[in-house]
N, C-alpha and C positions, 0 to 999 in steps of 0.2 A: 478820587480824592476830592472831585468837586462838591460832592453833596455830603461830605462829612460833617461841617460843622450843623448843616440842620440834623441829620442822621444824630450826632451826638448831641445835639437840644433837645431833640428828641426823647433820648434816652435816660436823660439827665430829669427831665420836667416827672418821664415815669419812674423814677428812682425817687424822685422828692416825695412825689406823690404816695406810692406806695409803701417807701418808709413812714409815710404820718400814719396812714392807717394802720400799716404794723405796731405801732407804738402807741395806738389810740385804746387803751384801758375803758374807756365810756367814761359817763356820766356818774357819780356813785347814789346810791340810793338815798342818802342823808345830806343831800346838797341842799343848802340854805341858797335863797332866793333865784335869781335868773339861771336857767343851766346854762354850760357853754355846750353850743354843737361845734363837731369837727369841725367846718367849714367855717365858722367864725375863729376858732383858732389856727385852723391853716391858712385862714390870710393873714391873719398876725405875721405868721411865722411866711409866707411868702414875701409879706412887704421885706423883711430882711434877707431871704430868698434870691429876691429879682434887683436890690442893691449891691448884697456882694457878689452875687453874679456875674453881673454889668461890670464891676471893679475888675472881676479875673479873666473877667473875657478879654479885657484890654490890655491886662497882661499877658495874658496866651497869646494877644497879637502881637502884642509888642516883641514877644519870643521868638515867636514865629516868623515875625520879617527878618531878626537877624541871625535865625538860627537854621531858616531853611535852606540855608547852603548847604549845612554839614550833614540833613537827612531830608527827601522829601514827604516817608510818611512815617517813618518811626519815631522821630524828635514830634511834630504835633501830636501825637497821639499820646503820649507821652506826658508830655508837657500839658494838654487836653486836660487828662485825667490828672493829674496833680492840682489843675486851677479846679476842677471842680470838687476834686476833694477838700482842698482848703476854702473853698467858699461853700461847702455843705458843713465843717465842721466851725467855720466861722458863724453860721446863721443859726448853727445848732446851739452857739455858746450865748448869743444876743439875744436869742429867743428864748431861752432857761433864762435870761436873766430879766426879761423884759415880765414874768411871771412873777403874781405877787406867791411868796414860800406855802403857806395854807391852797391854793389851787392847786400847784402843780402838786403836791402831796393828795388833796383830793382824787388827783386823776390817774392817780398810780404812780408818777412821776418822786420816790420819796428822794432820790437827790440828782446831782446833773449828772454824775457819773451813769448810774443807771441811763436814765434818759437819752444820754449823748450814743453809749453804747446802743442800746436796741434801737436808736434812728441809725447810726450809721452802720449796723450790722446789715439791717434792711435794703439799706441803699446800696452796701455794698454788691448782698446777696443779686438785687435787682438788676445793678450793674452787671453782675457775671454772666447772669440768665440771656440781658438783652443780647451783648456782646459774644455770645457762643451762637443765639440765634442770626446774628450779625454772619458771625463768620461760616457758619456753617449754608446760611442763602448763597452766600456769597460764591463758596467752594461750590456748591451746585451749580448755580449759574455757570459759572467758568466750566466746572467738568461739559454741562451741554452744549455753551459754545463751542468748546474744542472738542466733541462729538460730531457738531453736524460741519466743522470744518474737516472731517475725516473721510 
């Protein structure tokens, strides 16, 4: 349990990340002056990223000192994932809106509903993936400790 929370920053930074480029439709061919590349709009969207992050981090802690009585690893984990979902669908909703309406239509984006869904579909997907290869290291490791304790 000690290395959860980087194990789940971790997991969280490859979820953000891989959801942009899931949702990243390109450039289109008939763009009027500067293009935007990805990475100029995934820091847009980081800057709101790594604010409401920080915000639910300190909520998860705040939770978590007073709730790790009643579970030590089912309540954070939990609670974990709630704060990162609301600050993934928080920075999703800021960032659609920090977009002037003609761009994000250029980029495939034609309203937030779309948008919001195919980032957090992504993210979610991404989440599952990391989290089954989480658990399943995991279950190995312990099956061969309590192999060569045999």
């Amino acid at each position: 349990m000690k290395s959860f929370p980087i194990r789940f920053l971790l997991f969280i930074v490859a979820a953000e990340l891989t959801a942009s480029f899931a949702v990243w439709h390109g450039t289109p061919t008939d763009w009027k002056g500067q293009l935007p590349s990805f990475w100029y709009l995934e820091m847009l969207r980081l800057r709101y990223w790594c604010g409401f992050g920080l915000a639910f981090a300190g909520l998860w802690l705040i939770g978590w000192l007073g709730l790790r009585r009643l579970s030590a690893t089912v309540i954070p984990i939990l609670l974990a994932a709630l704060c990162a979902l609301a600050a993934e669908v928080m920075t999703s909703i800021y960032f659609w809106r920090s977009l002037p309406p003609n761009q994000a239509s250029y980029l495939g984006w034609y309203n937030s509903r779309q948008y919001f869904r195919e980032h957090l579909v992504s993210w979610i997907v991404v989440l599952a993936i990391c989290g089954l290869c989480e658990w399943y290291l995991g279950h190995r490791k312990h099956q061969v400790q309590t192999q060569s304790l045999s």
